[in-house]
N, C-alpha and C positions, 0 to 999 in steps of 0.2 A: 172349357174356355178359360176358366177361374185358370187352371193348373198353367195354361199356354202364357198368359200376361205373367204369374208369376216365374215363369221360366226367363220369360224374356227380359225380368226386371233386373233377377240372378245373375243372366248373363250380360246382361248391362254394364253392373255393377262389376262383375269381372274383370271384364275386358278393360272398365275404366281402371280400375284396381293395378291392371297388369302394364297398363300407359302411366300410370304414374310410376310404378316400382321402377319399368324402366326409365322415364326421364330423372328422377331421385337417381339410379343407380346409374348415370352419365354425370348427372352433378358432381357426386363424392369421387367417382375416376380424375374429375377433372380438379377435384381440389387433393388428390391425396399424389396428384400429378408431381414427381421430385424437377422435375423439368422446368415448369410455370408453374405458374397459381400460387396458393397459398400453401402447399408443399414446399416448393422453392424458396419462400422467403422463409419457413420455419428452417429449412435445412440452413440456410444461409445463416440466419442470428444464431443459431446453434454452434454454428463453427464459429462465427464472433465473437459466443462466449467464452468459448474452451481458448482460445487466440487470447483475447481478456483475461481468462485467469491464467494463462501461461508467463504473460509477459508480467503478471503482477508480481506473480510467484518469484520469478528471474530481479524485479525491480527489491523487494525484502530481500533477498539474499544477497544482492549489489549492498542495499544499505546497508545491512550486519555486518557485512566487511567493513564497508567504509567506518559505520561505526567503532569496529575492530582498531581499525590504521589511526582513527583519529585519536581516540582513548591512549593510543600506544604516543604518539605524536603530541599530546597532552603530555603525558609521562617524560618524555624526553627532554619536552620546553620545562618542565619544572625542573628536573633535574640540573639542567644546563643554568636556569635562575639562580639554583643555589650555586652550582659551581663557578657562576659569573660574582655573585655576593662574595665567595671567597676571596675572590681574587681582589675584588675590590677594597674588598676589608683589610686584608694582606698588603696591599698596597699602599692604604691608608697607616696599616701600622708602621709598616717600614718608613714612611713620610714621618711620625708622630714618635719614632722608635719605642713601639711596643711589639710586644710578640704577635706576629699574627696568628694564633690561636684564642689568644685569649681576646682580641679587638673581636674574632668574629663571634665567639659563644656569647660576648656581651651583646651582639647588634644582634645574632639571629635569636634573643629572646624579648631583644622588644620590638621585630621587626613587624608591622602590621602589612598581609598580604594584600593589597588590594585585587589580585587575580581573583582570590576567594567571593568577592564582591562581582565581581563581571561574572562568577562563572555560576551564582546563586541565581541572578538578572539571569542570565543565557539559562538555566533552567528552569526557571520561572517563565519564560516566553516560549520556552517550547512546550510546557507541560500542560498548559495553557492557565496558568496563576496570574496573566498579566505582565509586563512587563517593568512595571518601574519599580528598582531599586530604594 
């Protein structure tokens, strides 16, 4: 009789055992579900993220260029400043009859840039130093 109750306790315990394994193993079906559940929204932020770092990648290579154009477009506006200073100097000598070589090597040595000063400010504000000059 001992043997009988313990059999019955075994099989008890089984059977409970083998109701739980299966409703546990319907839960994790339904969460490893790509369709619904929390399958679906890990697949979903996944491709969010990869879409995220695609476009960021795309967004740094956009500015390096633009970086690129603007540095070059910097370079250009300087150059054209000096070759606008000549002219002006040039002009001024002819007004003043001096040569104009020699009116501009006088001015472009004591000429103070002020671009220098905006562009130390615009590096200072981007670099994050603050911004006042």
């Amino acid at each position: 009789m001992i043997i009988d109750i313990a059999d019955g306790l075994t099989i008890a315990a089984a059977t409970a055992a083998a109701f739980y394994c299966w409703s546990l193993n319907r839960k994790l079906k339904a969460l490893r579900n790509t369709d619904q559940g929390l399958g679906a929204s890990i697949k979903t932020l996944a491709e969010t993220v990869e879409k995220a770092r695609l476009t960021l990648a795309d967004a740094k290579t956009d500015a390096r260029a633009e970086q690129e154009r603007l540095a070059q477009l910097i370079n250009d506006a300087r150059e054209m400043e000096l070759k606008l200073d000549r002219f002006e100097f040039a002009d001024h000598a002819i007004a003043n009859s001096l040569p104009a070589q020699q009116a501009f090597s006088a001015r472009a040595n004591t000429v103070q840039r002020p671009a220098m000063r905006t562009e130390r400010k615009f590096h200072r504000v981007f670099s994050g130093q603050g911004g006042n000059a």
